[in-house]
N, C-alpha and C positions, 0 to 999 in steps of 0.2 A: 724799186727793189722792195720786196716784201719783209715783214719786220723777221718773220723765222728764218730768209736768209741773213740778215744783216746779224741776226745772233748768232748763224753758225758759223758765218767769219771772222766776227769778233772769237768766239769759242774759237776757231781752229787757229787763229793768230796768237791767242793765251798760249795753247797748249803746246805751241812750233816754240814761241819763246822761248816756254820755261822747261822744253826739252822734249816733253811728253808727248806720247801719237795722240793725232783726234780719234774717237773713238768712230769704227768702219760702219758702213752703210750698206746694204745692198744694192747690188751690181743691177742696175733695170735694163743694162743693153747684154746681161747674159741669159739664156731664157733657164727659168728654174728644170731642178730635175724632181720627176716624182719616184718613190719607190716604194713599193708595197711589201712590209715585213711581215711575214707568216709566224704566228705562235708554234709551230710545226717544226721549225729549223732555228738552230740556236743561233746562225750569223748570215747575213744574207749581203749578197753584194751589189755597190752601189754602180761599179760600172762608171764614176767619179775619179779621175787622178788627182791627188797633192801633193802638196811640195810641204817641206817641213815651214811653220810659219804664218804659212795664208792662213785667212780667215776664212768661215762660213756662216753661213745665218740655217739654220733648221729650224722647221717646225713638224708637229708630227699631232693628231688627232689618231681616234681608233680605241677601241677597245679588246683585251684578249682575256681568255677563260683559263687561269693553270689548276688541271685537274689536281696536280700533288698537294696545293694548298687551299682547292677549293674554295677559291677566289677569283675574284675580275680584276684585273687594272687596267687602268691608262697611260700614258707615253712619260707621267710621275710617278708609277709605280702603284703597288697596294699603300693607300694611306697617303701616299707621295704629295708634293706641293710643288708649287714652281719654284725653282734653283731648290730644292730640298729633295731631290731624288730616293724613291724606296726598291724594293725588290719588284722586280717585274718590270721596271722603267726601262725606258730606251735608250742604249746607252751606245759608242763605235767604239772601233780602233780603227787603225789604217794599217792597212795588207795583214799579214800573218801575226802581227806585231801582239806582244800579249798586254800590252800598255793599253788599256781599257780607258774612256774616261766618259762621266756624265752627259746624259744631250736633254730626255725628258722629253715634254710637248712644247714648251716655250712659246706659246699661245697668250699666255698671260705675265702683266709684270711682275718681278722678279721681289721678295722683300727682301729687305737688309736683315744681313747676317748679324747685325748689331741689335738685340734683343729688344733693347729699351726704345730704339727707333722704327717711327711705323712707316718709314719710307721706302718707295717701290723706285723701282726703275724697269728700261725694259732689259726685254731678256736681250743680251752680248753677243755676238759672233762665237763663236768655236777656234781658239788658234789650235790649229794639227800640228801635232806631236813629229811628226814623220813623213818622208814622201811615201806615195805609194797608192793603191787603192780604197779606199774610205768601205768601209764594212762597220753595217749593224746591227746589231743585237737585244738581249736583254738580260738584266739585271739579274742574275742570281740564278742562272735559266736554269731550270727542271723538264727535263724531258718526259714528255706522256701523249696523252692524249690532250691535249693542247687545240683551243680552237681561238678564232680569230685574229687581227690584224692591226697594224698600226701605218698607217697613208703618212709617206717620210715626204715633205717639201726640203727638196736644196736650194741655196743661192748662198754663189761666189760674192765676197764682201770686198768692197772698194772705200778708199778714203774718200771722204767727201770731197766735192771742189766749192771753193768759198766764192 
């Protein structure tokens, strides 16, 4: 048995304990989805169903050009960081729902919202809000003449097995 399994059974024995979920993993027996979002269309669908709950793992690369603020971002936004989402980031909801919430490029770990602490983790699953279909967009979206794209990877999140 390898020592990073035997830590993530002790880890997921802690957390079954003391109440709490082990934190999800990606699903490697479901094949990811990819989906190409256009700077051209404020929401674009994923063709993905949810259930209210499940988790998702995203990542998202790419860059888009918004003419109205005559600027570039990335899947953080203009300025954006990882877990710190700005204007122009990549953000869903699921089906029609107006409950928006952050996704970003999640490429990179995450830093603590705790200021004086310089520690990362990686970036978390997604729990959805809602069942329905998974749609994405962007941050603050200004419609124009808009060019380029952001390449969205999905994968469904499963608990680990110890």
């Amino acid at each position: 048995m390898s020592r990073r399994t035997i830590v993530v059974t002790v880890l997921c024995a802690m957390l079954v304990a003391t109440g709490c979920t082990p934190p999800r993993v990606p699903d490697d027996a479901a094949p990811p989805i990819v989906v190409r979002v256009e700077a051209g269309q404020a929401w674009t669908g994923t063709g993905v169903r949810v259930h209210k709950g499940e988790s998702l793992f995203v990542q998202a690369t790419g860059e888009i050009y918004w003419s109205a603020r005559h600027a570039t971002a990335g899947p953080d936004g203009i300025g954006g960081s990882p877990g710190w989402l700005n204007t122009g980031g990549l953000i869903g909801r699921v089906s029609a729902s107006s409950q928006t919430f952050d996704i970003g490029a999640r490429t990179a770990p995450f830093r603590s919202h705790d200021l004086r602490s310089q520690a990362t983790y990686p970036p978390p699953a997604i729990r959805m809000p809602a069942d329905g279909e998974l749609t994405l967009g962007f941050k603050s979206y200004s419609a124009g003449a808009n060019s380029g794209a952001f390449d969205v990877t999905i994968r469904r999140a499963r608990q680990p097995q110890p």
